[in-house]
Structures are given as structure tokens and as C-alpha cells.
C-alpha positions in Angstrom: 46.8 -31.0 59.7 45.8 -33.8 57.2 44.2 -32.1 53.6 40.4 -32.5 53.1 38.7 -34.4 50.8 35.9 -32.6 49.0 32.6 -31.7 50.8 29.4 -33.0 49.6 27.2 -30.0 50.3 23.3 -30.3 51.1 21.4 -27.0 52.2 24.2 -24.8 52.4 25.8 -27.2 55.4 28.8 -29.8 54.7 26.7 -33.6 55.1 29.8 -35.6 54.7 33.2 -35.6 53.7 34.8 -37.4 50.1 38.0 -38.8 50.2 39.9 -38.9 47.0 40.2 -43.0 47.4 36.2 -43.1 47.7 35.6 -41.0 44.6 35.2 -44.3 42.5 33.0 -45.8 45.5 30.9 -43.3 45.2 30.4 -42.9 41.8 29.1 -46.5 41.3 27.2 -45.7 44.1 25.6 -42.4 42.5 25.4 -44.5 39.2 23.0 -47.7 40.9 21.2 -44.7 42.4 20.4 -43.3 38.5 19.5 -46.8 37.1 16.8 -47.1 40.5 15.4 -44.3 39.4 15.6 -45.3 35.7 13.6 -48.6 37.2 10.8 -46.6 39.2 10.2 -44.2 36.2 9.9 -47.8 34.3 7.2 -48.6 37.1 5.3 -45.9 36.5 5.2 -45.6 32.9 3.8 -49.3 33.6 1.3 -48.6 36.4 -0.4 -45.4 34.5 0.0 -47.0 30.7 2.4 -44.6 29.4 5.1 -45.9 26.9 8.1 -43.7 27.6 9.9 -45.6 24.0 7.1 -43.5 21.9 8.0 -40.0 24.0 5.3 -40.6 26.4 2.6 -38.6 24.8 2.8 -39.8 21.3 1.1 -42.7 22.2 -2.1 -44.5 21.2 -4.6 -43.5 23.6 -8.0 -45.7 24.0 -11.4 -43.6 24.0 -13.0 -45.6 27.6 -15.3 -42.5 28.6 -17.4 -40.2 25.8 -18.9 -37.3 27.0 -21.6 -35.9 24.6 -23.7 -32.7 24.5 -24.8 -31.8 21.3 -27.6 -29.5 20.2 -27.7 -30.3 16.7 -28.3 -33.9 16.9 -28.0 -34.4 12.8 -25.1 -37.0 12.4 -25.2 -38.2 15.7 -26.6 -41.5 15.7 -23.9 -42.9 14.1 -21.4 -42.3 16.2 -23.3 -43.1 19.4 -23.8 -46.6 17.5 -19.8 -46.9 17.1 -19.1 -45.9 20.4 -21.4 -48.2 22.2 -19.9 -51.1 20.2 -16.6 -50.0 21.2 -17.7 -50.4 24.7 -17.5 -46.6 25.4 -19.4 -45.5 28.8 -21.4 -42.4 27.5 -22.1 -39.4 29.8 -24.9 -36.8 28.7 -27.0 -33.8 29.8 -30.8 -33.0 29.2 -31.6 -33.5 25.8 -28.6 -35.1 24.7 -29.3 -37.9 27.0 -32.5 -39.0 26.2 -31.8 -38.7 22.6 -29.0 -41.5 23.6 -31.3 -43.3 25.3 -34.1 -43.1 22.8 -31.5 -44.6 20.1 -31.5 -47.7 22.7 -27.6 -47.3 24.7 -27.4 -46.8 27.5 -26.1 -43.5 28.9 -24.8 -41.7 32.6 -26.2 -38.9 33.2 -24.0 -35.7 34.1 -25.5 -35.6 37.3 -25.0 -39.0 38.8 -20.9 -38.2 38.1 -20.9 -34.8 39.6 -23.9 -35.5 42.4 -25.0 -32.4 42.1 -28.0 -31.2 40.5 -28.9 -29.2 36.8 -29.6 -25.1 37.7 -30.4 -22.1 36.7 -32.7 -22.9 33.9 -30.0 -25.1 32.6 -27.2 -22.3 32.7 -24.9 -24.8 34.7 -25.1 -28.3 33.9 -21.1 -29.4 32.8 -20.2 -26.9 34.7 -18.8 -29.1 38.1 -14.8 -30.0 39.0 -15.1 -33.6 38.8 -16.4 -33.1 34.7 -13.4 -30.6 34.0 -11.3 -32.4 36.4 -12.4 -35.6 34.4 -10.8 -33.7 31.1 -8.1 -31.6 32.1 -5.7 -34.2 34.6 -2.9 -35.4 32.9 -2.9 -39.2 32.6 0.7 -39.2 33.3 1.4 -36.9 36.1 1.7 -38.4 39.2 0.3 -35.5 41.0 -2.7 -35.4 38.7 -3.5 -38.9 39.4 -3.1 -38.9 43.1 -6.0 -35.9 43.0 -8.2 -38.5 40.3 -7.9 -41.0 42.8 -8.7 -38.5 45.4 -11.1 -37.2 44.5 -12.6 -39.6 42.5 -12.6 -37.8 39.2 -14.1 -40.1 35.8 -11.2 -39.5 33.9 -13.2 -38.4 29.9 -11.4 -39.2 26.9 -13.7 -37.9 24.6 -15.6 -34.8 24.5 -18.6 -34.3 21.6 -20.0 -30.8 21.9 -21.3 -28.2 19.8 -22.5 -24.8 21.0 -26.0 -23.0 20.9 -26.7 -21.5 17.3 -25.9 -17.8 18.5 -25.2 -16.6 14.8 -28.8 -18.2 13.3 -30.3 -16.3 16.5 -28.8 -13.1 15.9 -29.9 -13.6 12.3 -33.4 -14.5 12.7 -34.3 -11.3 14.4 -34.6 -12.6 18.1 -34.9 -10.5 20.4 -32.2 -9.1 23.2 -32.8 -11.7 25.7 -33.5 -14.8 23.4 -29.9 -13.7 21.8 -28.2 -13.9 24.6 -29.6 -17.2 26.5 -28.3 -18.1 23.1 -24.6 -17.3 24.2 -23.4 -20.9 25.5 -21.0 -21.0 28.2 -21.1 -24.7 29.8 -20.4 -26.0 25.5 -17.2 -23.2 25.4 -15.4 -24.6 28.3 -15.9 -28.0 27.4 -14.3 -27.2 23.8 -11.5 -25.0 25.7 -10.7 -27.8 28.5 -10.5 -30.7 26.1 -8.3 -28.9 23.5 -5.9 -27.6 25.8 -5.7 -31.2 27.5 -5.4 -32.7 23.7 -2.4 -35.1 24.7 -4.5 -37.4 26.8 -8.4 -35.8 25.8 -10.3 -36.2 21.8 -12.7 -33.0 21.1 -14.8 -32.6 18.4 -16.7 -29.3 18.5 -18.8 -29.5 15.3 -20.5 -31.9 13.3 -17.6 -31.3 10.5 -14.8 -33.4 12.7 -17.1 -36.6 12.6 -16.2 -37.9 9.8 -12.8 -37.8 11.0 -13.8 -39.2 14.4 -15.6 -42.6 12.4 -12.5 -42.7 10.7 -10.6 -43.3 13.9 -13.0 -45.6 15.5 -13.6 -47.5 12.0 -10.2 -47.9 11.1 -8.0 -47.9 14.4 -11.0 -49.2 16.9 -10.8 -45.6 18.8 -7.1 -45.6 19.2 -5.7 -42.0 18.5 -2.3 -40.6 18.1 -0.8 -37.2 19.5 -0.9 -35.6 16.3 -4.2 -36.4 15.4 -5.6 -35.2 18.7 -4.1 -32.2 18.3 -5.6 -32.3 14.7 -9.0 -32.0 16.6 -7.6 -29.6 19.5 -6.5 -27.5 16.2 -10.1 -27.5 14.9 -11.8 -26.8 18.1 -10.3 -23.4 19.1 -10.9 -22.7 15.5 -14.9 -23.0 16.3 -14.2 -21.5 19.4 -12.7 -18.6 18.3 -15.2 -17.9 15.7 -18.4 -18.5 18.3 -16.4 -15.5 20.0 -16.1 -13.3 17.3 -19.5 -13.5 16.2 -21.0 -12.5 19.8 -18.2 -9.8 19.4 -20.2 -8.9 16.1 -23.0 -8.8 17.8 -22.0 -6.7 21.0 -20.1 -4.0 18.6 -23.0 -3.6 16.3 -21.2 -4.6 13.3 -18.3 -1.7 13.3 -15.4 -3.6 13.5 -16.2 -6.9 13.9 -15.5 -8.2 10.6 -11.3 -7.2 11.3 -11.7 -10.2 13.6 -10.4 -12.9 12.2 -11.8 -16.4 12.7 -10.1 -19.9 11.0 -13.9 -21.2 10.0 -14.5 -18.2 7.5 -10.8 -19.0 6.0 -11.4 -19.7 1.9 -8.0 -21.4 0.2 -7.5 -19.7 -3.0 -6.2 -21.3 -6.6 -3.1 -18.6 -5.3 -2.7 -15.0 -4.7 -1.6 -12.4 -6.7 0.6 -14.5 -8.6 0.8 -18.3 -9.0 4.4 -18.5 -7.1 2.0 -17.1 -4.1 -0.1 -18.5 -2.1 -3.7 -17.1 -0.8 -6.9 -17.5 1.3 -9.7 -15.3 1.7 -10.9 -14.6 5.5 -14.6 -13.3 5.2 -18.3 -15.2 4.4 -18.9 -14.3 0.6 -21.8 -15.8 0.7 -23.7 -12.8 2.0 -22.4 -10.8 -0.8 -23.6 -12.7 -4.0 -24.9 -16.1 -5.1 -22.8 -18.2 -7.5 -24.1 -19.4 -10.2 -22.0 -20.8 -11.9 -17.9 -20.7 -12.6 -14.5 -21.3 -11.6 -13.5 -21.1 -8.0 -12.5 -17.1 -7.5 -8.8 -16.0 -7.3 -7.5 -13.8 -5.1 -7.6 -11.0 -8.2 -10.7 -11.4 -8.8 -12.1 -10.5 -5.0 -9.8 -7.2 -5.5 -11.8 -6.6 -8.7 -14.8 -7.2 -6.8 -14.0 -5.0 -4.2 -12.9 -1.8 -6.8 -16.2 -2.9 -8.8 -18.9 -3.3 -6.0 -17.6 0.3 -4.6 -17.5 1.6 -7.9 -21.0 0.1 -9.2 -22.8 1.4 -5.7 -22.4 5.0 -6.4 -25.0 4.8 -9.7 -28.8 4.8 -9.2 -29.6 5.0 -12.9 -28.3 1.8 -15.0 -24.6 1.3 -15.2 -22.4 -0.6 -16.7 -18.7 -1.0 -15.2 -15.5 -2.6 -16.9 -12.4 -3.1 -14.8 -8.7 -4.5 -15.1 -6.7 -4.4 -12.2 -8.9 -2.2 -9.5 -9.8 0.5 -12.5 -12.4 1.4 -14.6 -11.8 1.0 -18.6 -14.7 1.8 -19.1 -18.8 3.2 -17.5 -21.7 4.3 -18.8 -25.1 5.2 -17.2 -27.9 4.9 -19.9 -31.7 4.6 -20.0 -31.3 0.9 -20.2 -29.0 -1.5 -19.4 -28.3 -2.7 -22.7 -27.5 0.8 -23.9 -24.9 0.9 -20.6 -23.4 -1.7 -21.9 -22.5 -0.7 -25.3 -21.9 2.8 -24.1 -19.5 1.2 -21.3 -17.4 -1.0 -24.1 -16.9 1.3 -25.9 -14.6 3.6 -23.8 -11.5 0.7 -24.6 -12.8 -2.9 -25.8 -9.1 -3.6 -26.0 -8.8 -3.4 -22.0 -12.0 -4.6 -21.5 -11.0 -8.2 -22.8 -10.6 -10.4 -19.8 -12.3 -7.7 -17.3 -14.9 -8.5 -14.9 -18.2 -7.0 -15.8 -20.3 -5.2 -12.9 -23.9 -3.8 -13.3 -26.4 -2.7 -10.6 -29.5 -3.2 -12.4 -30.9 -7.1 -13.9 -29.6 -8.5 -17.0 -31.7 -9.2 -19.9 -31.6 -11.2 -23.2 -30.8 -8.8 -25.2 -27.5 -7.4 -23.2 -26.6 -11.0 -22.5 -26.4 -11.6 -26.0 -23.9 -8.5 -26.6 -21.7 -9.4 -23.5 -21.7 -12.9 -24.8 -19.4 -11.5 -27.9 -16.6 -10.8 -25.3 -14.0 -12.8 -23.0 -14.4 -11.7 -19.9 -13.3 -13.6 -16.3 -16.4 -12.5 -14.4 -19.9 -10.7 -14.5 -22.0 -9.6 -10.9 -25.3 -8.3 -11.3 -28.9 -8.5 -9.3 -30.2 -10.6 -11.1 -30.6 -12.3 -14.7 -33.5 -13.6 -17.1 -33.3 -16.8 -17.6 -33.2 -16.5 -21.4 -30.0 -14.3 -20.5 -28.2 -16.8 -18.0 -28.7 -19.1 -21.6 -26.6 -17.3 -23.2 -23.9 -16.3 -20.3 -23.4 -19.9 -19.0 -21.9 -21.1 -22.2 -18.8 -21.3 -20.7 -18.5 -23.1 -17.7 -15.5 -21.3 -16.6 -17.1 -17.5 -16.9 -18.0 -17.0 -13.3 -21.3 -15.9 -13.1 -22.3 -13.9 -9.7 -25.9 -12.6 -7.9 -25.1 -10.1 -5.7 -27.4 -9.6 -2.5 -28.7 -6.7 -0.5 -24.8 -6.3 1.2 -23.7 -3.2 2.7 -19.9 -2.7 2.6 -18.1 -2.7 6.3 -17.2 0.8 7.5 -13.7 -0.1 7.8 -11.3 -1.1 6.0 -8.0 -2.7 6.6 -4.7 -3.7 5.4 -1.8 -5.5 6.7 1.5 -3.0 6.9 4.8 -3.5 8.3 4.1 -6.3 10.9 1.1 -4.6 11.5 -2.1 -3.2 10.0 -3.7 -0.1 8.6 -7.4 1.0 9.5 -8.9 3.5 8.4 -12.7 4.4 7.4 -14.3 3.8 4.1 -14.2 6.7 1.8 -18.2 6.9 1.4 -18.3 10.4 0.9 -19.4 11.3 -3.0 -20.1 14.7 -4.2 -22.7 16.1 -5.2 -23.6 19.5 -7.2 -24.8 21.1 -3.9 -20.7 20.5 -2.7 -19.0 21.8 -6.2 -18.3 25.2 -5.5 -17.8 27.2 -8.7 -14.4 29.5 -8.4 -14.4 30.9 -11.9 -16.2 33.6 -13.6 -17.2 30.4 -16.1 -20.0 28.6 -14.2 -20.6 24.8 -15.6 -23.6 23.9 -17.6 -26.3 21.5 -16.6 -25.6 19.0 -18.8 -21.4 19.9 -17.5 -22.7 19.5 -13.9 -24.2 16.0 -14.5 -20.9 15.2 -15.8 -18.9 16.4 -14.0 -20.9 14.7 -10.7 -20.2 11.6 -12.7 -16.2 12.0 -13.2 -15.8 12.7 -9.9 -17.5 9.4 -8.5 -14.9 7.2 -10.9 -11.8 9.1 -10.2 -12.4 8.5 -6.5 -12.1 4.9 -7.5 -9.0 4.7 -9.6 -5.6 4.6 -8.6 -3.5 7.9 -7.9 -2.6 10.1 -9.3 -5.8 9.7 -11.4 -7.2 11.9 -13.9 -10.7 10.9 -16.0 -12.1 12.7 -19.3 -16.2 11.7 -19.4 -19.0 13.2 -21.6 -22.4 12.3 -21.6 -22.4 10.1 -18.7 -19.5 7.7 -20.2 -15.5 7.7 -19.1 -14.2 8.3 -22.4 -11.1 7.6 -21.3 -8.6 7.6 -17.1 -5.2 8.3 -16.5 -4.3 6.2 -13.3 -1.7 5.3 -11.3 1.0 8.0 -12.3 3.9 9.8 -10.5 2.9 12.7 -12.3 -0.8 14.3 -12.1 0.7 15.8 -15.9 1.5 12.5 -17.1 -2.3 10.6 -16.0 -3.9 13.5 -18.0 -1.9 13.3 -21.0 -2.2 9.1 -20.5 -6.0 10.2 -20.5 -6.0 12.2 -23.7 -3.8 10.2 -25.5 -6.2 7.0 -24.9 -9.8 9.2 -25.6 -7.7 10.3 -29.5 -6.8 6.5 -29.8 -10.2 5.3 -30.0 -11.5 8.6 -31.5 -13.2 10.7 -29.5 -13.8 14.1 -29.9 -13.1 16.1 -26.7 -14.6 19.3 -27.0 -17.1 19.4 -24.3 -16.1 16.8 -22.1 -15.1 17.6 -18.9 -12.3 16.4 -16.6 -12.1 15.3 -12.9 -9.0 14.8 -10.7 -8.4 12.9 -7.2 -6.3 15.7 -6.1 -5.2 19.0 -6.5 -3.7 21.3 -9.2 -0.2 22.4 -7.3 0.4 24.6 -10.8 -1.9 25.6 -13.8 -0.1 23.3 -16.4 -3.0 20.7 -16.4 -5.9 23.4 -16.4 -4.0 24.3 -20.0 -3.3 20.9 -20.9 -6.4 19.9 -20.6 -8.1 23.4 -22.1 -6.3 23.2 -25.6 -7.4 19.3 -25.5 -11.2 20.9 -25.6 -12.3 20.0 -21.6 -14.8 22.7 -21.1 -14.9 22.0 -17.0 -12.8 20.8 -14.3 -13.7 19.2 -10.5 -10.8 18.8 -8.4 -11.0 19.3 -4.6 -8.7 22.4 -4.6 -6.4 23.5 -1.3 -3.1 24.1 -3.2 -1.4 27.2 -1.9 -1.3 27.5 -5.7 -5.0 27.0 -5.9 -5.3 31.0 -7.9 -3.1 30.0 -10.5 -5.2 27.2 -11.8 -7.9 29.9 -11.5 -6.6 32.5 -13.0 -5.6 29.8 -16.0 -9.1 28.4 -16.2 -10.7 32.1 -16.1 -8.3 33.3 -19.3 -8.8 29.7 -21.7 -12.7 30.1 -20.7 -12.9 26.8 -18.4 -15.1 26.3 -16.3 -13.9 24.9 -13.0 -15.5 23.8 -9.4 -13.6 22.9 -6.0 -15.1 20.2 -4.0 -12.8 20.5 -0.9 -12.7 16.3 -1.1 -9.2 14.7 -2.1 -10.1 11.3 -3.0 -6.2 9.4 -3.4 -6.4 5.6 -3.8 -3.3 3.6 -3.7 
């Protein structure tokens, strides 16, 4: 029985048999085959304009067909006048389209491309196959263009749209139902379609991209490249995805809608913690303060901000705050702010050289002229005279801040692991109604004032914290330690160095006493009364300590630890 060649298989079924003397015959044949394909490919990179050299898709694409549906009209004229001398067909809807045709060009209305009329009050108007189909086929995919010819889609190359101003709604007090006609839905798609289809399809989805877009038609007569269509795809979804996050806002009432992040509220920093790092700020701080003058902020700066704002907020009578690095070196609430002031620097003017400066009440003249005396980075305040802001904005660099009516977000985040931490705010304070006295000592008045105030600025110093105040002033903190032992003798050590007496000041601690060593410590410095939020399992030994040096000590049943 003669040997077999090899089998060419199709389906599963032998179609033919290969002799070993034909192997060559049929590989020229299988290799004319290749370049006829080669050739047709060829055609149809000719027939549909697509220059397979450049990749295909990284070509130069003309803009023949604009569609354009603005609300904000502001810019506009401009690039309608470019267009039209371009030769660009334009294709509008409603007021868009008479605009266009009250500038004098001449413009195709939505309707006569999609025959089919405007409904709904003007809810659907884009909103047709033959306008999506228009942006979303692939020039060069063959099946795309047998539907365009099909189905007679306008192919668009451009798409100029901006959405309805849900934000400045929301914000003006609307009411329910003017908010949400104000939710656009025929704009988003647009946006969406064209960005996705950015190989073949221009968007611009805000009036920021069109000085970008005269660019192209001023200095390459329309013509666009891949990259910088995906430039614009790039900033579209970044509108689109902040629209969204803002009706989110709205919908969720504000509770967690600012851990959405969206690219338009994205701030580049001078760097981040350090120069080697870099940093951007995701948030709109203009709701928070007015800036008056200054320096851009750095990414320390808005953590200073942060520890100070929260800090600041739990004072009613006039206070002055001092911080370096998220703590307090030094507060004082006084009669008037001046008074604050000095009281506040006096705590440590050492460390309060190159601090940021935080007050809740106005500035005046006279404080102005004090805080004038000192290097400092930053100062945030209501408000200032205007004989004050003379003396403060000698400088340029000082950055100067108004803060506004702001309430702080309930949550807070932070990015961990790959992932993120949230948690709520710590907005609980104490008050005298929560100290509960567990000694046979009970606090004074004047101790219970105090010792309210300790407790609000060791809640916002780092952990382990201790702070020694009299008299409504930190005379001195002990933050950030391993040890609550070591941040108390840190504390005392500082409160000597700048000579203060502390018999009769009184001491408060983020966290609990596990053993009576710091009720003694602190007793043979002279503190007359303690706050801490108690719970230890040793919680009777600090007692029994306080009760036998003649301390007088409160529990709270609030651990406030800050890292």
C-alpha cells in the first residue's frame, strides 16, 4: 500500500491529500495567497482612508461633521466661526441651533438627520441611533461601515457639549424638581460615546478644552492625531465623572460624597510631604477660605489646616492656635483676641516660629501688629481690618486665608494598604456635665474650666498625648510618645523650660492611666486635677494615688487617640 502524504484538514474532514513532491508547490501557492490578501487589506486601507504605515489609528483625522450642544454659549462664537471656514457641516439642537444660526452659518438641525422629532419637554433630543451611530462606528471596520452605509448613519467627527449646571442648581436652593430636570442625560452620553470612540471621534465637554480645540484648527486646519484625541477623551470622562459625583452628592445628602473622587477638583501641589515627593490635593478649597494673598499651599500646610480648623472649632470665646506638624505649641482663649494672641505665644515662641496661625474670631490692628513680629508660613481667620491686612501682607509669601461658614465632612478617610480607612469624625468634646468626679477631691470651678479646656487640645494632638494648661492657655503638650510617662515628663520638662509655675494647673490625657505612676508624676510636679477617660482594669490605682497626693481627678469615658 503506497505511504500517504500529509492531510490537509478542514472541519474535522481530510479535503485533499499533500504529497511530499508538492510541498514546495504549495507553499508558493499559500505564499501568493498571503501577498492577495496583503493587496486587498492595501485596498481597503485606500477605499476607507486609513494609512496602515502610521498603525492605522494614529493617523491624522479631518473634522468634516461638528455636532454642537452647548448650554453655556460663552466662548462659542469663535469656534463656530473656525469651523464654518473650515467647511465643517454643523449639526445642533434647540437653542444651540439658533444661536448658530443667529451668528450667520448655517446649521442642520438634529432632527432632519435622525427624522424624528424633539420629546418629552426636550428630555430626548440626541438621543436617536443614527446620532450615536454617527459617533460610535469605527471608520475602519468593515462591518461598521457596511451598517453606515446601511443605514445611512452621518458619520460626526466632532462632538461640542457641555451638560446642564446641576451643581449651581443644587447650590442656588432650587427646589426638588427644578434639581433634577437639571440632571442632563442626552449631554452625558454624548460625552461618553465620543470619548470611548476617541480613535476616529474629537470631544470637548467643557468650555476649558477650546482653547486646545482652536489650537488644532488654527495650527493644523482641524487635523488631529490619536494622542491628542485621546487628550480630549482623557478630559471628558474627567467632567463626566465629576457631573456624576456631584448628583451622587446630592442624592447622599452630603455623607459621603466627598470620598468620591473626581479628576476636575484635582490641585497639583509644589510636592508632598517632602520635595523628593510628589502631591495633589483632591477637594474644592474654595468653600473653605478665601485667599488673600500668598504662596500656592503645600501639601503640609493643608495637614496643618486640617489639625488647626478642628482644633480652632471647638472655642466659642476668642482663641488663638499655634501649630507645627498637626500639634498645638501653643492656645489661649482670652477676652480679646489680642490678649489670645500673646497668651497663645507664649506657651513656646521657639516652636511657634514658622507655624501657621489659626483664630476663630476677626483680626484687628492691634494683633496684626504683634503677629507681624513673627515668621510664620500661614494665618486663617474670619476676617481682618483692613488696617490689619496692612500690616500682614508685607510679605507676599505669608499666606493669608478667610475662612468661610464650612462645616467639616462627617467622614474621614485615609488610604491603607491598597486600600482605605473610614471612619467617623471624632466630634464628640466634653463637657463638665460628662467629667465624672471619682475621687474624694472634687475639682474647682476655675479647675473645671480648665480642665474642659485640656481635654479639647489633647483630643487634637498626637498619641500618646499629655497637656499641662492653667487659666485657659496650654502651658505646655507632650505628644506623639511610646510612652504615656515619657509625653508627661516631655510636658513638664517644656512648661520649667519657659518658666512656668505649675502648681495649680491641671493635666489632661488622650487615654488611660494603665498604672498610677503618672497620677504621681504629675502630683509632685504641682497638677492639682486630672481628665482622662478612665477604663483601665487598673483604673483604682490611679484613684487610690490621686485620693492619697490630694488630686483631684475626673473620668470622661472618651479616649480620644490620634495618630
Amino acid at each position: 500500500m503506497p505511504k500517504r502524504g500529509k492531510e490537509s484538514i478542514a472541519g474535522g474532514k481530510p479535503c485533499g491529500i499533500i504529497s511530499k513532491n508538492n510541498r514546495k508547490q504549495v507553499s508558493n501557492l499559500l505564499e501568493r495567497k498571503r501577498q492577495s490578501l496583503h493587496t486587498q487589506k492595501d485596498y481597503l486601507c485606500e477605499l476607507y482612508n486609513v494609512d496602515s504605515a502610521q498603525k492605522q489609528r494614529r493617523m491624522e483625522k479631518e473634522i468634516k461633521r461638528a455636532l454642537v450642544s452647548v448650554y453655556h454659549k460663552d466662548g462659542l462664537d469663535e469656534i463656530l466661526k473656525m469651523l464654518h471656514q473650515a467647511g465643517v457641516e454643523l449639526v445642533s439642537t434647540g437653542g444651540t441651533e439658533a444661536y448658530i444660526r443667529s451668528q450667520g452659518y448655517p446649521c442642520t438641525a438634529v432632527e432632519q438627520l435622525t427624522e424624528y422629532p424633539e420629546m418629552l419637554d426636550g428630555r430626548v433630543k440626541t438621543l436617536h441611533p443614527k446620532i450615536f451611530g454617527g459617533i460610535l462606528a469605527v471608520r475602519d471596520d468593515v462591518g461598521h461601515q457596511a451598517d453606515v452605509a446601511s443605514h445611512k448613519l452621518p458619520l460626526i467627527d466632532l462632538v461640542i457639549v457641555d451638560l446642564y449646571p446641576f451643581v449651581d442648581t443644587v447650590a442656588s436652593g432650587a427646589s426638588a424638581e427644578d434639581i433634577i430636570e437639571k440632571i442632563d442625560i442626552g449631554g452625558i452620553s454624548l460625552i461618553r460615546a465620543a470619548a470611548k470612540n476617541y480613535k476616529d471621534v474629537i470631544i470637548v465637554a467643557s468650555k476649558d478644552q477650546y482653547p486646545a480645540l482652536r489650537s488644532l484648527l488654527e495650527d493644523k486646519h482641524g487635523k488631529s492625531n490619536e494622542a491628542e484625541r485621546r487628550w480630549f477623551a482623557k478630559e471628558a470622562f474627567a467632567v463626566s465623572s465629576a457631573y456624576d459625583a456631584a448628583i451622587f452628592g446630592y442624592f447622599d445628602e452630603g455623607r459621603l460624597s466627598h470620598l468620591r473622587i473626581a479628576e476636575d477638583t484635582q490641585r497639583m501641589l509644589r510636592y508632598g510631604e517632602n520635595p523628593h515627593q510628589r502631591g495633589m490635593f483632591y477637594g474644592d478649597l474654595d468653600t473653605v477660605f478665601d485667599k488673600i494673598q500668598g504662596k500656592d499651599l503645600s501639601y503640609n500646610n493643608l495637614q496643618d489646616l486640617e489639625a488647626g480648623l478642628g482644633l480652632i472649632d471647638e472655642f466659642t470665646a476668642p482663641t488663638f492656635a499655634i501649630l507645627k506638624h498637626g500639634n498645638a505649641c501653643g492656645i489661649a482663649s482670652r477676652e480679646t483676641v489680642s490678649e489670645a494672641w500673646q497668651a497663645a505665644l507664649a506657651a513656646d515662641p521657639v516652636s511657634a516660629f514658622g507655624g501657621i496661625l489659626v483664630c476663630n474670631s476677626p483680626i484687628d490692628e492691634e494683633t496684626a501688629k504683634e503677629i507681624d513680629k513673627l515668621f510664620f508660613e500661614l494665618i486663617v481667620a474670619p476676617d481682618y481690618e483692613t488696617e490689619a491686612l496692612t500690616h500682614l501682607t508685607r510679605k507676599s509669601n505669608r499666606i493669608i486665608l478667610s475662612r468661610k461658614s464650612h462645616t467639616q465632612p462627617e467622614w474621614q478617610l485615609r488610604s491603607m494598604l491598597g486600600g482605605m480607612l473610614v471612619q467617623e469624625r471624632d466630634s464628640v468634646s466634653e463637657t463638665t456635665e460628662q467629667m465624672q468626679t471619682v475621687t474624694s477631691q472634687s475639682p474647682s470651678e476655675d479647675e473645671l474650666v480648665d480642665l474642659v479646656f485640656a481635654a479639647k487640645v489633647v483630643k487634637h494632638s498626637k498619641s500618646n498625648a499629655i497637656s499641662l494648661v492653667k487659666d485657659s492657655r496650654l502651658l505646655a503638650s507632650g505628644v506623639g510618645q511610646t510612652s504615656r510617662v515619657d509625653a508627661l515628663c516631655q510636658a513638664i520638662e517644656k512648661a520649667r523650660s519657659f518658666g512656668f509655675d505649675l502648681q495649680g494647673a491641671v493635666m489632661s490625657s488622650d487615654a488611660f492611666f494603665p498604672f498610677p505612676d503618672c497620677v504621681e508624676i504629675a502630683a509632685k510636679a504641682g497638677i492639682s486635677a486630672i481628665v482622662q477617660p478612665g477604663g483601665s482594669v487598673k483604673d483604682q490605682l490611679s484613684i487610690d494615688k490621686a485620693n492619697e497626693l490630694g488630686v483631684a481627678m475626673v473620668f470622661t469615658g472618651l479616649r480620644h487617640f490620634k495618630h
